[in-house]
N, C-alpha and C positions, 0 to 999 in steps of 0.2 A: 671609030677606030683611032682616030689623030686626037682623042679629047686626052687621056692620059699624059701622053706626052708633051701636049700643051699645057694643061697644069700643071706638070713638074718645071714642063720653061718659066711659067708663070711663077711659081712658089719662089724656084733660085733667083729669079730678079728679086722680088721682093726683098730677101736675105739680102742681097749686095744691095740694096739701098740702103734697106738698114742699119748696114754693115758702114757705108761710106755717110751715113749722115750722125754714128755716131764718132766716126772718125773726125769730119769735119765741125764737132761740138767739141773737142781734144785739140786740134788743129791748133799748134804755137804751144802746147804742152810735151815735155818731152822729160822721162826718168831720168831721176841723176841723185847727188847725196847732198847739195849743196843747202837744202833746206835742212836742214839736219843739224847744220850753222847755226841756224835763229831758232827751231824748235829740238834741240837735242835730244837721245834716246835717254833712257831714261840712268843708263848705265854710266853715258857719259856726263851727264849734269852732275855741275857743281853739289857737292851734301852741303843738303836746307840751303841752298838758295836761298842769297837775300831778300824779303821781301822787297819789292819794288812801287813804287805807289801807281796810284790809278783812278779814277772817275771816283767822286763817294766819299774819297779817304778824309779823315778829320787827322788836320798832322799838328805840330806844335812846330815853332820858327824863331829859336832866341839866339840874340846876337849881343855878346857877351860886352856889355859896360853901356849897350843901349837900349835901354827899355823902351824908346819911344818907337823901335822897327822892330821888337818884340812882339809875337804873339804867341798865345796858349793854345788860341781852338782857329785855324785856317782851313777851309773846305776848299778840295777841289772839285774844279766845275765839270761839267759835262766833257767838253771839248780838253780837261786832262791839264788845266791850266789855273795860276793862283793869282792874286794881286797884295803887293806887297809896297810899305813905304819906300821908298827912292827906288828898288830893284826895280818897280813894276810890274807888268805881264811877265811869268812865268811859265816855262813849260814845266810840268812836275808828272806829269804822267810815265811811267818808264823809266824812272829813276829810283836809286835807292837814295835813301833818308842820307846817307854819306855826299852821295853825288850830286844830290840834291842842295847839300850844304853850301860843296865845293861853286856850283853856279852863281847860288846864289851872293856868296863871299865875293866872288870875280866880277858882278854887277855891280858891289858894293864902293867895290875899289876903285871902279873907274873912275868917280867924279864925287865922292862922298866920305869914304873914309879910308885910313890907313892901316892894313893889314886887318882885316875886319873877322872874329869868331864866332861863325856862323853852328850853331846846331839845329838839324835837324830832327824832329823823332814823331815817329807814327803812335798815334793817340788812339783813334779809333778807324782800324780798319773797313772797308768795303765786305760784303757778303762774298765769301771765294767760290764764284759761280763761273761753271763754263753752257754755255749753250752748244745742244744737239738739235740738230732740223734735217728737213730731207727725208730721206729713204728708213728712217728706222720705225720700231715697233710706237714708242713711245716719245714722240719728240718735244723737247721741252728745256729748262732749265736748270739745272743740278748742283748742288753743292760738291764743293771735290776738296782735297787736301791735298798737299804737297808732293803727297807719292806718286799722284795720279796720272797717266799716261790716255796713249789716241785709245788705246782695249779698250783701258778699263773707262773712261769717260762713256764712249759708246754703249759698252755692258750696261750703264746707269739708264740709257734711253732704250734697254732692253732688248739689245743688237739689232741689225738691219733687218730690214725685210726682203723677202726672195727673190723680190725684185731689184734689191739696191745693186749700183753698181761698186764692187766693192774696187777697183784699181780708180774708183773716182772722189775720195775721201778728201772733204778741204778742209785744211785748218786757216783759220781768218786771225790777226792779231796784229795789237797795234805794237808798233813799234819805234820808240823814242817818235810818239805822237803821229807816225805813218802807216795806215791802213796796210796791212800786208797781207797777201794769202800764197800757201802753197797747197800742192796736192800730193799724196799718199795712196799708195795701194796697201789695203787692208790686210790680203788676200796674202802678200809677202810679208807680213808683219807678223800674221800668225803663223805662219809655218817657218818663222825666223830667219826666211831669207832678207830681211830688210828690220833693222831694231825699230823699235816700238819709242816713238816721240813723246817727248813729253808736254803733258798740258798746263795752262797758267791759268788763272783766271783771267775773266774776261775772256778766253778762248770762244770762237763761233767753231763748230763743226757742222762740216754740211755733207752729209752721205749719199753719193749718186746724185750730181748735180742736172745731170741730163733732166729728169722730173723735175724741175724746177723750173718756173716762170719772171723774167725780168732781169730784175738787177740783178742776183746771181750769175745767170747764165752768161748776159752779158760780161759782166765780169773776167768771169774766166774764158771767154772764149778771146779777151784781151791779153792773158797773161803767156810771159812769152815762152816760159820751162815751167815742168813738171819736178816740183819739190822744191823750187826755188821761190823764196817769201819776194814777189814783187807787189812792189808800191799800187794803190790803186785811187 
């Protein structure tokens, strides 16, 4: 007589656990537009954004009346960073070829030479890959172009699965050399209540982090707003 009603006691706990355990996987995440700053929609980015350099890049480094802190072919390293005569360690990751000049110029000056002509220029580019992991059909590595936004990158991983959680969408990027991540709901992106971010390379996307085991999770169960690129 009492079993029915007991299984329904039983089911609705369930639900509120599972209800409060994916709340507390969110917990320190909270919606807002401020990610939007560092990953802009795709309406509001700059047309053709400068390329910016990154892990890979093969760049050229001439400093005009000095061929001996001249170079043709400079790689940058893993870690986003070059090594150059008198400048030194450079950070070059997250920079454009311009801004890149300009550092490098103001290194120059301090103890070495007077008003120094610094060019930059990007030789041989990095592959323009973003990574898709997590909750989707196809997770993996993608070539993208310029145009390319959180959709359409996703679409490339051949949209989520039925299980993803789509208000739990991360985008991971580095920024002027610091690990960043924010979070996005999907879910407001396609039905236009929230514009559509756009992707860089080197972009990580990770759809429905809950599935996820480790560093991820950990991760974000550190981060302290929802849409907001903090440091990690």
């Amino acid at each position: 007589m009492n079993s029915v009603p007991r299984l329904l006691v039983l089911v609705v706990a369930c639900a509120a656990l599972c209800a409060c355990q994916s709340t507390l996987r969110s917990e320190g995440l909270a919606q807002g537009d401020a990610a939007y700053a560092v990953v802009p929609p795709q309406e509001a980015a700059p047309v053709r954004q400068m390329t910016r350099i990154g892990p890979g890049d093969l760049i050229s480094v001439q400093v005009f009346q000095e061929p001996e802190l001249s170079n043709d072919k400079v790689q940058v390293d893993d870690a986003g960073r070059i090594q150059l005569p008198l400048a030194g360690d450079v950070l070059a990751a997250g920079l454009t070829a311009p801004e890149l000049s300009r550092v490098i110029a103001e290194r120059l000056s301090r103890d070495f030479l007077r008003n120094p002509q610094v060019v930059v220029a990007l030789v041989t580019p990095r592959e323009q890959t973003v990574a898709v992991e997590g909750q989707v059909k196809m997770p993996g590595v993608y070539k993208i172009t310029p145009d390319d936004t959180l959709l359409s990158a996703i679409a490339r991983a051949q949209s989520p699965t039925n299980v993803a959680r789509l208000d739990e969408v991360i985008v991971f990027r580095m920024v002027e050399g610091r690990r960043m991540g924010a979070r996005f709901d999907l879910a407001a992106i396609r039905s236009g209540r929230s514009p559509d971010p756009q992707i860089l390379a080197g972009d990580v996307v990770v759809v429905g982090y809950s599935s996820l085991k480790g560093g991820y999770r950990d991760i974000l169960q550190a981060a302290p707003l929802l849409n907001v690129f903090t440091q990690f």
